[in-house]
N, C-alpha and C positions, 0 to 999 in steps of 0.2 A: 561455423560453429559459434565463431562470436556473435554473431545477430539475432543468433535461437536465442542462445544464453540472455541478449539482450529483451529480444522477447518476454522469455520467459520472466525475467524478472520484473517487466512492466507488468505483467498476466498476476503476478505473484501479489506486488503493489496495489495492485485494484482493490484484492483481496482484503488491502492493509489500511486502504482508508475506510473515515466513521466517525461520523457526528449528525449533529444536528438542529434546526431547529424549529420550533413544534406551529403545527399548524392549530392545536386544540389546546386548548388549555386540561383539558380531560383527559391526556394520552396517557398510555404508561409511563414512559419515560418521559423525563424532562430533562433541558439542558446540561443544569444541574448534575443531574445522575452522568450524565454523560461526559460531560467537560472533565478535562483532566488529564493525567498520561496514560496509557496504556500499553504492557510490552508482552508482547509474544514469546516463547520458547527457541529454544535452537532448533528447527526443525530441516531433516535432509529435502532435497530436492533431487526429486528423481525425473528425468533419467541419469542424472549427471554422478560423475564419480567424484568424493571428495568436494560436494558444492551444499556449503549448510546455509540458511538464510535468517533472521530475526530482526522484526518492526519495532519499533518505538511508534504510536500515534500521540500526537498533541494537542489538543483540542481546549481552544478558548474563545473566545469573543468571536462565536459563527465563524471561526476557522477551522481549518485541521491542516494541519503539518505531517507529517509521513516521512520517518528517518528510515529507509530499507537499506541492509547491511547486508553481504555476502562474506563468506568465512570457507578454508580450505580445511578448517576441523570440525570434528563432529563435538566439541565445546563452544563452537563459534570464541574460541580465544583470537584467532589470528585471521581479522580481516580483512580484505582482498579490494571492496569495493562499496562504497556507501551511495546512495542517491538519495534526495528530500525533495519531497514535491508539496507545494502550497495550494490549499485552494478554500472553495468556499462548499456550502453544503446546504441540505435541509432535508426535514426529518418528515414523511409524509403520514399518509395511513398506515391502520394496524392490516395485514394479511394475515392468511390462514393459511400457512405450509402445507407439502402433502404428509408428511409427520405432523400434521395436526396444534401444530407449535402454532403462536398468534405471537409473530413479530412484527416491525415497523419497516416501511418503505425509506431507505437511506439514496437520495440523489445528491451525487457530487462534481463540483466541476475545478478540474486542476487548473489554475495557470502559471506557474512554475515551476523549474526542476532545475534540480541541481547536483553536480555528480563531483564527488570526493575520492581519488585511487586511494588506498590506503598500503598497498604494497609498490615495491619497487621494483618488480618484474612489469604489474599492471601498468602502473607510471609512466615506465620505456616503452609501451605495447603502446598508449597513448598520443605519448610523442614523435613513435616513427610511424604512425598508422597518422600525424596530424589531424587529431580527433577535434574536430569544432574550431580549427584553425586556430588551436589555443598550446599555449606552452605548458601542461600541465607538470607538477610538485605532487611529490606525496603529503598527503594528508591536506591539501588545500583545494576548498573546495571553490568552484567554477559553476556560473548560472548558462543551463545548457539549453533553454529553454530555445525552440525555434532549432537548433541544431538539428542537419538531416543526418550525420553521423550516429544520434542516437532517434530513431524515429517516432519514438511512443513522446517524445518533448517538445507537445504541441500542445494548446489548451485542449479539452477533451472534458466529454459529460461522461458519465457514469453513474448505473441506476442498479443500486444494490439492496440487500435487507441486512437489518440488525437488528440483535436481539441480547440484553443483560440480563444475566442472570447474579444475583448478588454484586460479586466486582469481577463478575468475567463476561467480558463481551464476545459474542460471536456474529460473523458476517458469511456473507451468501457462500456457496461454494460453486465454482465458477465452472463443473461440470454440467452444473444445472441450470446453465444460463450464465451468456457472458458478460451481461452488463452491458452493451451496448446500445440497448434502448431499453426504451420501457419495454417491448416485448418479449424483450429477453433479461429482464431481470431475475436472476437465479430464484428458484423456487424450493432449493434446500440449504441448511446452514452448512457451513466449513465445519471439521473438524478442531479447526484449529482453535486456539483460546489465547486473547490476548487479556494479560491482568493488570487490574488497575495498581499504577503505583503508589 
């Protein structure tokens, strides 16, 4: 159950990275528009009982940063477990969705992670499970990058789309392609809305 859960919340991540930058000087978007913070809502995760999730993206100078939090309330007050992942990006062609939507080709590629317990149940699970041969603290955070404990914390591409509308950005939804390659880059938006801060 822990390694779904792990799974899942790398699956979730994908979803949370987003920037860019522009191969035309004529694109919709630019930099610009993009660069900045962006956060997501408290939104459940299902199938899980009691497992809420919410992103912070960071986006400046051709980076992005990715702060994903996990929470055991449906407030995301109280939570559980944090991970950040760093990497680099760029912003491609515009597509034509099958919703008819004309978004932009988002390719990213991570090479860093980093994982934060934030509670003191997770912390001990950490410690006696000797997660990444490290002595984890709550609330301090640990570069997991290369660790086989957490498997998704390997450098990694990912070929996604994004799409702003005013200051809410949306990205692919990962039923519709998982980002794995280019051939499988989602070919409908997420529901989900992260807002510019």
């Amino acid at each position: 159950m822990k390694f779904l859960k792990l799974k899942l919340i790398f699956a979730i991540f994908l979803f949370s990275l987003s920037t860019g930058c522009l191969h035309d000087s004529n694109d919709k978007h630019t930099v610009t528009e993009i660069e900045g913070n962006w956060e997501s809502s408290c939104n459940a995760v299902p199938p899980f009982i009691n497992f809420y999730e919410k992103s912070i993206l960071k986006v400046a100078n051709l980076t992005i940063e990715s702060i994903y939090t996990t929470f055991s309330d449906v407030d995301c007050s109280l939570p559980d477990l944090s991970f950040r992942f760093v990497g680099s990006f760029v912003i491609g062609n515009e597509l034509i969705i099958s919703s008819g939507t004309t978004v932009k080709e988002l390719d990213k590629k991570v090479n860093l992670f980093y994982a934060t317990p934030k509670s003191d149940q997770l912390t001990e699970k950490y410690n006696n499970n000797e997660l990444c041969e490290k002595s984890w603290s709550k609330n301090v955070e640990h570069e997991i990058t290369g660790c086989n404990d957490f498997e998704f914390a390997i450098s990694s591409e990912h070929f996604d789309i994004v799409y702003i509308e005013e200051n809410t950005l949306y990205l692919g939804d990962g039923d519709s392609g998982d980002g794995s390659s280019v051939e499988f880059r989602p070919t409908e938006l997420h529901e989900r809305k992260f807002m510019k801060m």
